[in-house]
C-alpha positions as CSV (number, residue, x, y, z in Angstrom):
1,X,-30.7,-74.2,15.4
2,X,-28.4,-72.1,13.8
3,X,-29.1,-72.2,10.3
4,X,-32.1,-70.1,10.8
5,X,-33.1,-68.0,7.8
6,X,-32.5,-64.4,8.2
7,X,-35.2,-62.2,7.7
8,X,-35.8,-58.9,6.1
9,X,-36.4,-57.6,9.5
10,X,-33.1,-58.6,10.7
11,X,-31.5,-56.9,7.9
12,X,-33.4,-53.6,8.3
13,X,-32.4,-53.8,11.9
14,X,-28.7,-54.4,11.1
15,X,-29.1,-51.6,8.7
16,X,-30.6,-49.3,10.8
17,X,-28.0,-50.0,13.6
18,X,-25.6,-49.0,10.8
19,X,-27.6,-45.6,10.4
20,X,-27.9,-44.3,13.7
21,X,-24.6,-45.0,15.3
22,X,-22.2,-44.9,12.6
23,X,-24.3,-42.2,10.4
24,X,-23.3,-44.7,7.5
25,X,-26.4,-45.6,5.2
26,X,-26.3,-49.5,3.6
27,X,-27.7,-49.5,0.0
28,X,-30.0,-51.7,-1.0
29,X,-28.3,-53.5,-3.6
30,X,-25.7,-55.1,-0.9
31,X,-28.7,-55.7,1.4
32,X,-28.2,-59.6,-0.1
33,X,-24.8,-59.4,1.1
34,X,-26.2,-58.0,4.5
35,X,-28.2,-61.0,4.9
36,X,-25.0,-63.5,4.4
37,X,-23.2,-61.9,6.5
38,X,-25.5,-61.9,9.8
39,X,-26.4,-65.6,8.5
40,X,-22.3,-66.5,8.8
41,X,-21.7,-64.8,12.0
42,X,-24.8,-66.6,13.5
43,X,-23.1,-69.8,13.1
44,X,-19.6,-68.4,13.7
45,X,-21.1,-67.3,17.4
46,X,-23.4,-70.4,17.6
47,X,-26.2,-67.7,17.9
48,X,-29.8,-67.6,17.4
49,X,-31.5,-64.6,15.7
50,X,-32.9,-62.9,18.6
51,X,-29.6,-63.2,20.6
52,X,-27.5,-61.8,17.6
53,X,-30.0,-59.2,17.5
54,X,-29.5,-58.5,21.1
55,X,-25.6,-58.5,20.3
56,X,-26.0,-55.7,18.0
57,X,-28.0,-53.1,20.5
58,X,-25.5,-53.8,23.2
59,X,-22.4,-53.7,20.5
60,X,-21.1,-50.3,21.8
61,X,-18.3,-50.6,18.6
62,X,-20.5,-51.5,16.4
63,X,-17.4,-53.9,15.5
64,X,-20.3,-56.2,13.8
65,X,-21.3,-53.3,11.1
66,X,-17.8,-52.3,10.9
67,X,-16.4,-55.3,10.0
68,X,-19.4,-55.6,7.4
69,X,-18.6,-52.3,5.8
70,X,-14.8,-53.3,5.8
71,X,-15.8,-56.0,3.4
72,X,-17.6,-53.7,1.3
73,X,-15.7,-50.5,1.1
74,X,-13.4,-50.2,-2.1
75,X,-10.0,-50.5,-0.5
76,X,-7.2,-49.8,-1.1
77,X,-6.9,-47.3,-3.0
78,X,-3.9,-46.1,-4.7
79,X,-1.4,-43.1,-3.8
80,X,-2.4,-39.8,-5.1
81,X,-5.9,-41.2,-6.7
82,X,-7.3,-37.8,-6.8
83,X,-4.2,-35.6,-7.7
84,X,-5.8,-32.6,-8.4
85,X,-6.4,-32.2,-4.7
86,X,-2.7,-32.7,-4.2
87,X,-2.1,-30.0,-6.8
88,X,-3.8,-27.6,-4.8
89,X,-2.9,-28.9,-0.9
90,X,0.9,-28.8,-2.5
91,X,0.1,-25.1,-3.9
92,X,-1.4,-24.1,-0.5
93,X,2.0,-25.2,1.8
94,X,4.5,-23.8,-0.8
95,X,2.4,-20.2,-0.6
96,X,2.5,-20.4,3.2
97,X,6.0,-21.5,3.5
98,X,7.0,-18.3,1.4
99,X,5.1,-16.5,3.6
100,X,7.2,-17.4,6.7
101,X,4.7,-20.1,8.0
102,X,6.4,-23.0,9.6
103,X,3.5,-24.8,11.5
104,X,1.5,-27.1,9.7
105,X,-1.5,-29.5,10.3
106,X,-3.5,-31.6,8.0
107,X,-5.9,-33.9,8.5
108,X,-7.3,-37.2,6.6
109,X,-10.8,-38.0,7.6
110,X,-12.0,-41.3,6.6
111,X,-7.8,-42.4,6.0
112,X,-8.4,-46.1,5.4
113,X,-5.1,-47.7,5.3
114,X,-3.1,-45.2,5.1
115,X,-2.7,-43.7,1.5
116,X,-4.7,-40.5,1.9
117,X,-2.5,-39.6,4.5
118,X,1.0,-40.5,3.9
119,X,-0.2,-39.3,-0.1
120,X,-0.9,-35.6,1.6
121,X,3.0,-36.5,3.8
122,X,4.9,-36.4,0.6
123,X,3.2,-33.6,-1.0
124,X,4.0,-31.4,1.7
125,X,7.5,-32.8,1.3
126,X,7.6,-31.7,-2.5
127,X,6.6,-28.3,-1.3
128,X,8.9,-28.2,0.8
129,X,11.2,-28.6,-1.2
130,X,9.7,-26.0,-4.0
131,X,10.1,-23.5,-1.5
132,X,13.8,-24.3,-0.4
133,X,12.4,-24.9,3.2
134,X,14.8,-27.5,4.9
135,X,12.6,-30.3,6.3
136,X,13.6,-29.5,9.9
137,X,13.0,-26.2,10.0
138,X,9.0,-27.3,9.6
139,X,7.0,-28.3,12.1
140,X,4.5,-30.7,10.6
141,X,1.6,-33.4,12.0
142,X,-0.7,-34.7,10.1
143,X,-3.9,-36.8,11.6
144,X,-5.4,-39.5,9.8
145,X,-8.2,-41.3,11.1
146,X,-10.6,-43.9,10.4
147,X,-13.7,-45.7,11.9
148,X,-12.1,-49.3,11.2
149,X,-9.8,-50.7,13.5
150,X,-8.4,-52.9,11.4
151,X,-7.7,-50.2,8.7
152,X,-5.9,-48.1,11.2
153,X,-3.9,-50.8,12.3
154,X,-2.7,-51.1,8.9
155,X,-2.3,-47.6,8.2
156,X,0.4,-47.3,11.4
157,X,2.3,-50.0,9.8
158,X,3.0,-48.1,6.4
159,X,3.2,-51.5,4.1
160,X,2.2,-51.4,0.7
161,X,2.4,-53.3,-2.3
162,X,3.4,-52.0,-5.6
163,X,0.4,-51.1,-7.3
164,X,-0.5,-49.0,-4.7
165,X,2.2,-46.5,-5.1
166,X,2.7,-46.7,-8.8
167,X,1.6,-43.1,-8.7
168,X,4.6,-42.0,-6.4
169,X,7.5,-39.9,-8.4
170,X,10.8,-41.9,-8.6
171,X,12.2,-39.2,-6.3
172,X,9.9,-39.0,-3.4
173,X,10.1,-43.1,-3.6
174,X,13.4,-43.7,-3.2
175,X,13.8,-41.4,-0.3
176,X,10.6,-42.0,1.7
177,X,9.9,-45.6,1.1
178,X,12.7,-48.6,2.0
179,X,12.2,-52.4,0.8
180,X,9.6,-55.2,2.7
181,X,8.2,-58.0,2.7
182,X,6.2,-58.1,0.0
183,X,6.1,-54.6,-1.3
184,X,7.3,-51.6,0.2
185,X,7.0,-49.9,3.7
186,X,7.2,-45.7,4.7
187,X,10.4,-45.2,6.3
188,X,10.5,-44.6,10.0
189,X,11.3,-40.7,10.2
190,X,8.3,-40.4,7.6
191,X,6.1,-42.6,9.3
192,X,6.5,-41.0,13.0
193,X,4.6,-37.2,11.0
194,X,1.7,-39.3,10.8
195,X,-0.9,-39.9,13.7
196,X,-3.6,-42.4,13.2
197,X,-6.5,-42.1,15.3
198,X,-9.8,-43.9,15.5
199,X,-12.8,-41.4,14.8
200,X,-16.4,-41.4,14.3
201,X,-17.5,-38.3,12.0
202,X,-21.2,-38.9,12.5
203,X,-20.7,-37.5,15.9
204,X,-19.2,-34.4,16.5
205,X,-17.9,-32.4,18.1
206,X,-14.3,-33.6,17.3
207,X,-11.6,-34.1,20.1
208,X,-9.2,-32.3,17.8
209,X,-8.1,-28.7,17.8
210,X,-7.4,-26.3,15.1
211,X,-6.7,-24.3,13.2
212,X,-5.8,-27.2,10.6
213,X,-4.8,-25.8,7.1
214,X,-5.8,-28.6,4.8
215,X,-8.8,-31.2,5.4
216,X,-9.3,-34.5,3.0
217,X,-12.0,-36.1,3.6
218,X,-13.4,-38.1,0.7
219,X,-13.9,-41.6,1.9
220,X,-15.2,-40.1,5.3
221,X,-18.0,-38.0,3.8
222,X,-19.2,-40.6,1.3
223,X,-20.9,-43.3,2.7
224,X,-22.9,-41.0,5.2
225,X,-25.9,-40.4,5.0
226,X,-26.8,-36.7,4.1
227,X,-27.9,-35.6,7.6
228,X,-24.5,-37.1,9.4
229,X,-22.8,-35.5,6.4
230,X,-24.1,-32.2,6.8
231,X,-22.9,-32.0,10.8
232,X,-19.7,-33.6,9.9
233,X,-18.8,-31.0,7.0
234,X,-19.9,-28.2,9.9
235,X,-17.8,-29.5,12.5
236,X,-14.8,-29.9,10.0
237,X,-15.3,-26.2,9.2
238,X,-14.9,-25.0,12.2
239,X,-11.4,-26.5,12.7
240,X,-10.4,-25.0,9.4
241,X,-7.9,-22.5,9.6
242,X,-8.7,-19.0,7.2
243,X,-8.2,-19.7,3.7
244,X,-7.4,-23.5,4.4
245,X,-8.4,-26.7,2.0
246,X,-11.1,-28.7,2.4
247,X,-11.1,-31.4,0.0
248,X,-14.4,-33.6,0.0
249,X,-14.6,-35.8,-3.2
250,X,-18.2,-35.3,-3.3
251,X,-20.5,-35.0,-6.6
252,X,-23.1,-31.5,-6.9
253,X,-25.9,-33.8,-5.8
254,X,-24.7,-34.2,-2.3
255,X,-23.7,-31.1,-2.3
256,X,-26.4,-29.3,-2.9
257,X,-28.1,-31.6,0.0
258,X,-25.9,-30.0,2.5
259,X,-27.5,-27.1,4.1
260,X,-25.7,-23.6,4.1
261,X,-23.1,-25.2,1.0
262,X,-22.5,-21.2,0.1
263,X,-21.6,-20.7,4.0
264,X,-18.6,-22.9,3.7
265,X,-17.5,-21.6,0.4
266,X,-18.2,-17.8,1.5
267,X,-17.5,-17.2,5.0
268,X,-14.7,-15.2,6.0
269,X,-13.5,-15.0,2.5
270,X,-11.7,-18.3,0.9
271,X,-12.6,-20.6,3.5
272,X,-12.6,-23.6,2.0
273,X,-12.3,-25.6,-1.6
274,X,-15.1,-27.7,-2.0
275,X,-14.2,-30.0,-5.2
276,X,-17.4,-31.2,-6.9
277,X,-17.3,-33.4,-9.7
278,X,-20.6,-33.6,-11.4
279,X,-19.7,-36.3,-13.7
280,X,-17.0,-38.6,-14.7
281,X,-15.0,-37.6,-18.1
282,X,-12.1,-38.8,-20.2
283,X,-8.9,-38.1,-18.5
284,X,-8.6,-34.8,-21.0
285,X,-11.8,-33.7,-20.7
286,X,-11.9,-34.4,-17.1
287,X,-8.4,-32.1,-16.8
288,X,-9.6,-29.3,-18.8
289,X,-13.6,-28.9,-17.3
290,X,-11.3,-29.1,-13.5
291,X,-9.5,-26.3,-14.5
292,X,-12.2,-24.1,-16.0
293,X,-14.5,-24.5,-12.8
294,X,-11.8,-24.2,-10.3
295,X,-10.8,-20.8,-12.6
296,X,-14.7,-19.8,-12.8
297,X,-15.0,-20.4,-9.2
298,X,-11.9,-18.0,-8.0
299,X,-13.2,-15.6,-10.4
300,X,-15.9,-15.1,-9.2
301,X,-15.1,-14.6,-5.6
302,X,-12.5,-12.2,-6.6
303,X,-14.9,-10.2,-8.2
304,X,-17.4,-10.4,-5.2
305,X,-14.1,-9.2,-3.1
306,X,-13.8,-6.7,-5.5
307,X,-17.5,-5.3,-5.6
308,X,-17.6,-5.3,-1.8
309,X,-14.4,-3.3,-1.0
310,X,-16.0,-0.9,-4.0
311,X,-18.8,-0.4,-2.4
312,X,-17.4,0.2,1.0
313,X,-14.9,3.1,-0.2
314,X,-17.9,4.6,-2.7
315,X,-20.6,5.1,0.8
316,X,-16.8,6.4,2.6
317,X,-16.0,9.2,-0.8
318,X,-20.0,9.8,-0.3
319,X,-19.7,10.7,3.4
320,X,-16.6,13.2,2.9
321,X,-18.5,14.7,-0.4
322,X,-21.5,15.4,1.8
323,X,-19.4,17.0,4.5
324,X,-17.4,18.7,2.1
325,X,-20.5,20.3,0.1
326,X,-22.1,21.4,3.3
327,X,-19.3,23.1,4.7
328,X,-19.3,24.7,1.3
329,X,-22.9,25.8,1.0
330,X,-22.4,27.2,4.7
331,X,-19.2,28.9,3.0
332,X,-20.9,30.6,0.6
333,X,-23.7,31.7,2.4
334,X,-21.7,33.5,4.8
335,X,-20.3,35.2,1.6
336,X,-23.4,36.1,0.2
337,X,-24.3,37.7,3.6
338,X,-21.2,39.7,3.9
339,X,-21.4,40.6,0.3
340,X,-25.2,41.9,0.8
341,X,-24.2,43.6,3.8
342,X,-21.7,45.9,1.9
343,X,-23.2,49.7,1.7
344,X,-23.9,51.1,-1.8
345,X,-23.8,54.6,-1.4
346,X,-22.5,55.3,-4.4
347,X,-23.4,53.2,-7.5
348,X,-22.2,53.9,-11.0
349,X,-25.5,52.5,-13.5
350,X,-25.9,53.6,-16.9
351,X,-23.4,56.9,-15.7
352,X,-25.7,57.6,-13.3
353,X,-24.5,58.0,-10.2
354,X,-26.6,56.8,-7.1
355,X,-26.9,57.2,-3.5
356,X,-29.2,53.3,-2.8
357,X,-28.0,50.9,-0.8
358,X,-28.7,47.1,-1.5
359,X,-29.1,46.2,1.7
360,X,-29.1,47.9,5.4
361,X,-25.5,47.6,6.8
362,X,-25.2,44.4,9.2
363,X,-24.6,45.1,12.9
364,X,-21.2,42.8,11.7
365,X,-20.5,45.4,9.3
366,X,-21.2,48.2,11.5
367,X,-17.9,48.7,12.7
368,X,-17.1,49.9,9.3
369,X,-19.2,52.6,8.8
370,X,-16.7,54.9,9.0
371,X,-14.6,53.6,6.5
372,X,-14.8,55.9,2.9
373,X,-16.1,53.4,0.5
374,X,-14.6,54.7,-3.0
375,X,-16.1,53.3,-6.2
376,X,-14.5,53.3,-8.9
377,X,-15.2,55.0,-12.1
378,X,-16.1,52.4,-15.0
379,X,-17.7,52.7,-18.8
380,X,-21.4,52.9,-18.7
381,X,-23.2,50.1,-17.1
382,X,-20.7,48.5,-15.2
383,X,-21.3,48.6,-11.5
384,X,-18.1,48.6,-9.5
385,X,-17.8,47.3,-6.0
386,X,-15.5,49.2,-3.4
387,X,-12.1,47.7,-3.3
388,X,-11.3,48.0,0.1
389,X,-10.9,44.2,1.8
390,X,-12.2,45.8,5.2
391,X,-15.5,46.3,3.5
392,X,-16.0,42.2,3.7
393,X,-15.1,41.9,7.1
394,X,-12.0,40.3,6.5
């Protein structure tokens, strides 16, 4: 009765389950492992097919597919696995912390057991110390959460064996981590900075609150399916602070599956670091094509930055130069007025002297009609104006 063979329609249901709770999409190549799975629980539970299938819809957890996926996501992982984001999330707190910041939140979304976050702990610990900030004087928090139980459990306990924290420098080591039983634990004062929370990210909104000023989220965002992805990249956004990190892990492809990618990278200046690795490399390679992009990438907002605050105080000069030409013009046609007005009663033109005016004397100028305009004698040709100032009104 409970050896019954499970069907493709089982695992499509399983998978779907999978899908619309969770927002995590099952490839097709572990759809095998799918099927011995539901086949072991089955007899585990003593269950027939249509009463596991029941199980699943009224599953509210989904602690079936999550105990699945915790058999088939690559974990653990080591410390610092993808240090170029630590590079940058160390870079970030050091900049702030010269800058008088003292508050600091970080997030890992998708933590597993632990390494992501306590890996982003120690960073901020070496910036710290880059800066000559004493560790006290910082007020720090950073959230990690998960969507498996079990991984959270084991992040909050801070044991790790020796491989995993091969990458850790001597120093940070031997003052953050103590002796256990088999391997090596975070010590207490450490440990207490980091708060491990259970989190779905296919369903936002988030209960959090920002502003949080670095984001890692690479084994969140992975196995979701682009939709789920795109809403939890949104949300995630919106809790990061101006100019913060968000770190994702994910290759151009997905990217470019997210809507309004440019958004995140654009809005309200450096909003966020997307790192996108199109393809793997040697190590050298891998090094040197990371730094060109990043490079490329500030670049080129700079210049946009640039271009934009040109272009703003060109149209301001263009406003004052217009006001500044009319008031001119208006200038110089009062001038040419006055100047017209003036009476020629006496004109000196080839040694000719001449009794035409140029132009009937202004009612503005008529208050000077009794002033004795003199002209004075010049060589032949020449025309000579009155030099009286009274005779321009002034």
């Amino acid at each position: 009765m409970f050896e019954e063979v499970v069907s493709e329609e089982v695992v499509r249901h399983f998978c779907d389950v999978a899908t619309r709770r969770l927002g995590i999409g099952i490839d097709a190549k572990v759809e095998a492992l799918v099927a011995g799975r539901v086949a072991k629980r089955m007899q585990l539970l003593r269950l027939p097919v249509d009463e596991y299938v029941q199980r699943l819809d009224r599953d509210k957890e989904c602690s079936e597919v999550i105990e699945f996926l915790d058999l088939v996501r690559p974990r653990p992982l080591r410390f610092f696995a993808r240090q170029r984001d630590y590079d940058e999330l160390e870079a970030l707190v050091v900049r702030r912390l010269r800058c008088g910041q003292r508050r600091f939140r970080l997030w890992s979304a998708g933590c597993g057991t632990g390494e992501e976050a306590y890996g982003m702990l120690l960073t901020a610990f070496a910036a710290m110390e880059r800066a000559q900030v004493e560790r006290d004087a910082v007020d720090l928090k950073i959230l990690a959460t998960d969507i498996s139980a079990r991984s959270i459990e084991l992040g909050r306990r801070g044991w790790f064996d020796e491989a995993q924290i091969c990458g850790v420098p001597a120093l940070l080591r031997d003052r953050y981590f103590v002796e256990a039983e088999d391997g090596v634990a975070v010590d207490d004062s450490a440990r207490t900075l980091v708060v491990f929370r259970r989190l779905n990210l296919a369903h936002p909104p988030f209960p959090m609150t920002g502003p949080l000023d670095a984001i890692f989220c690479h084994e969140g965002l992975a196995p979701l399916v682009p939709g789920a992805r795109q809403r939890a990249m949104h949300a995630a956004k919106a809790l990061l602070a101006s100019r913060g990190v968000m770190c994702t892990g994910l290759d151009e492809e997905a990217l470019v599956a997210i809507e309004d990618e440019e958004e995140i990278l654009w809005q309200g200046g450096l909003r966020g670091v997307v790192r996108s690795p199109v393809r793997p490399l040697k190590p050298g390679r891998a090094r040197c094509a990371d730094a060109i992009g990043t490079d490329l990438m500030r670049s080129l907002m700079r210049s946009g930055r640039v271009l934009r605050r040109l272009k703003y105080r060109f149209e301001r000069t263009m406003v004052h130069v217009r006001v500044a030409v009319g008031a001119f013009l208006e200038l110089v046609e009062d001038l040419l007025e006055d100047l017209l007005a003036i009476p020629a009663r006496e004109l000196v033109v080839n040694g000719v002297p001449g009794t035409e005016s140029l132009r009937q004397v202004s009612p503005r100028n008529a208050r000077l009609g009794d002033v004795e305009d003199r002209v004075h004698e010049g060589p032949v040709g020449q025309v000579r104006w009155p030099s009286t100032p009274t005779c321009l009104g002034w």
